[in-house]
C-alpha positions as CSV (number, residue, x, y, z in Angstrom):
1,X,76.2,154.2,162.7
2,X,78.3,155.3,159.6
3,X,76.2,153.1,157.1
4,X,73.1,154.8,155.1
5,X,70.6,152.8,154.1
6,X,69.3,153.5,150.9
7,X,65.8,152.8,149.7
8,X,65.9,150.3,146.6
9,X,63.3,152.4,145.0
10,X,65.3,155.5,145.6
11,X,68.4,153.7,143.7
12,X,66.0,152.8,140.7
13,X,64.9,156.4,140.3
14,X,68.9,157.2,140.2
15,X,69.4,154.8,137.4
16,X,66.8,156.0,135.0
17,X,67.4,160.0,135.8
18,X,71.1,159.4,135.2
19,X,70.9,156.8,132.4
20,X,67.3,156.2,130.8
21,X,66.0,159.7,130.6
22,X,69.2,161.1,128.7
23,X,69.0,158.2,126.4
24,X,65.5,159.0,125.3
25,X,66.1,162.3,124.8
26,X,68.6,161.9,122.5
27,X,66.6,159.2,120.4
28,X,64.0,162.0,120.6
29,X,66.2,164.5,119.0
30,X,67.3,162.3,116.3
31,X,64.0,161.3,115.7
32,X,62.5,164.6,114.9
33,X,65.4,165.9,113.1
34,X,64.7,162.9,111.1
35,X,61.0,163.9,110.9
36,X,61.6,167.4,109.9
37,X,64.0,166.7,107.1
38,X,67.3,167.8,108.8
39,X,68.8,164.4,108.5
40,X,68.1,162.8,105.1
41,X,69.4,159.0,104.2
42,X,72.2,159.5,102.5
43,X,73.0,159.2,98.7
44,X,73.7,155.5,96.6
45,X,77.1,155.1,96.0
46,X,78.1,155.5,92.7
47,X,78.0,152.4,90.0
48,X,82.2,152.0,89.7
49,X,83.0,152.9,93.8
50,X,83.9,149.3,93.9
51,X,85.9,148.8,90.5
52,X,89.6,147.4,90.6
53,X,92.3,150.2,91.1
54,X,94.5,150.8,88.0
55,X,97.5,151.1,89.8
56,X,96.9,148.2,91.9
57,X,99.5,146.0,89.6
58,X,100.3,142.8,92.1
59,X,96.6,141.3,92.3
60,X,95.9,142.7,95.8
61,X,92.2,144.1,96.7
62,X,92.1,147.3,98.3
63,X,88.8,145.2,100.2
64,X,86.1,148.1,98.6
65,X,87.5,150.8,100.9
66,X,87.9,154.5,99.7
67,X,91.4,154.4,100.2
68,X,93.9,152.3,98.2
Protein backbone atom coordinates (compact mmCIF):
# COMPACT_ATOMS: atom_id res chain seq x y z
CA UNK A 1 0.00 0.00 0.00
CA UNK A 2 3.19 2.29 0.61
CA UNK A 3 4.56 1.78 -2.94
CA UNK A 4 3.65 4.50 -5.87
CA UNK A 5 3.72 3.54 -9.04
CA UNK A 6 5.07 5.84 -11.37
CA UNK A 7 4.20 6.15 -15.01
CA UNK A 8 7.42 5.48 -17.22
CA UNK A 9 6.33 8.31 -19.30
CA UNK A 10 5.94 10.50 -16.32
CA UNK A 11 9.74 9.64 -15.27
CA UNK A 12 10.91 10.50 -18.99
CA UNK A 13 9.35 14.00 -18.78
CA UNK A 14 11.41 14.40 -15.31
CA UNK A 15 14.62 13.60 -17.04
CA UNK A 16 14.51 16.04 -19.84
CA UNK A 17 12.76 19.08 -17.61
CA UNK A 18 15.57 18.54 -15.06
CA UNK A 19 18.46 17.63 -17.45
CA UNK A 20 17.74 18.27 -21.28
CA UNK A 21 15.92 21.55 -21.23
CA UNK A 22 18.65 23.36 -19.03
CA UNK A 23 21.29 22.00 -21.24
CA UNK A 24 19.82 23.56 -24.37
CA UNK A 25 19.35 26.61 -22.90
CA UNK A 26 22.55 27.11 -22.10
CA UNK A 27 23.94 26.02 -25.62
CA UNK A 28 21.29 28.62 -26.62
CA UNK A 29 22.86 31.36 -24.78
CA UNK A 30 26.31 30.66 -25.86
CA UNK A 31 25.15 30.37 -29.22
CA UNK A 32 23.73 33.82 -29.64
CA UNK A 33 26.23 35.56 -27.67
CA UNK A 34 28.44 33.96 -30.19
CA UNK A 35 26.13 35.29 -32.97
CA UNK A 36 25.88 38.77 -31.71
CA UNK A 37 29.60 39.35 -31.24
CA UNK A 38 29.86 39.13 -27.40
CA UNK A 39 32.12 36.23 -27.58
CA UNK A 40 34.82 36.48 -30.21
CA UNK A 41 37.55 33.62 -30.97
CA UNK A 42 40.24 34.52 -29.25
CA UNK A 43 43.58 36.12 -30.51
CA UNK A 44 46.82 33.88 -32.20
CA UNK A 45 49.43 33.52 -29.79
CA UNK A 46 52.24 35.41 -30.43
CA UNK A 47 55.31 34.02 -32.82
CA UNK A 48 58.13 33.49 -29.69
CA UNK A 49 55.26 32.13 -26.85
CA UNK A 50 56.95 28.92 -27.37
CA UNK A 51 60.72 29.95 -27.45
CA UNK A 52 63.29 28.36 -24.91
CA UNK A 53 63.56 30.26 -21.45
CA UNK A 54 66.79 32.09 -20.91
CA UNK A 55 67.10 31.18 -17.49
CA UNK A 56 66.30 27.67 -18.09
CA UNK A 57 70.27 26.69 -17.75
CA UNK A 58 70.00 22.62 -17.16
CA UNK A 59 68.23 21.56 -20.52
CA UNK A 60 64.78 21.11 -19.07
CA UNK A 61 61.53 22.26 -21.12
CA UNK A 62 59.09 24.16 -19.37
CA UNK A 63 56.59 21.76 -21.85
CA UNK A 64 55.19 25.30 -23.77
CA UNK A 65 53.37 26.38 -20.67
CA UNK A 66 53.17 30.12 -19.57
CA UNK A 67 54.82 29.51 -16.50
CA UNK A 68 58.46 28.42 -16.18
Amino acid sequence: MDRVNLNPLFVIFLYILRCLVPLGLMLGVSYLLRRFGFIKEPPPPPSDWNDQDENNHNGATNGGLAHG
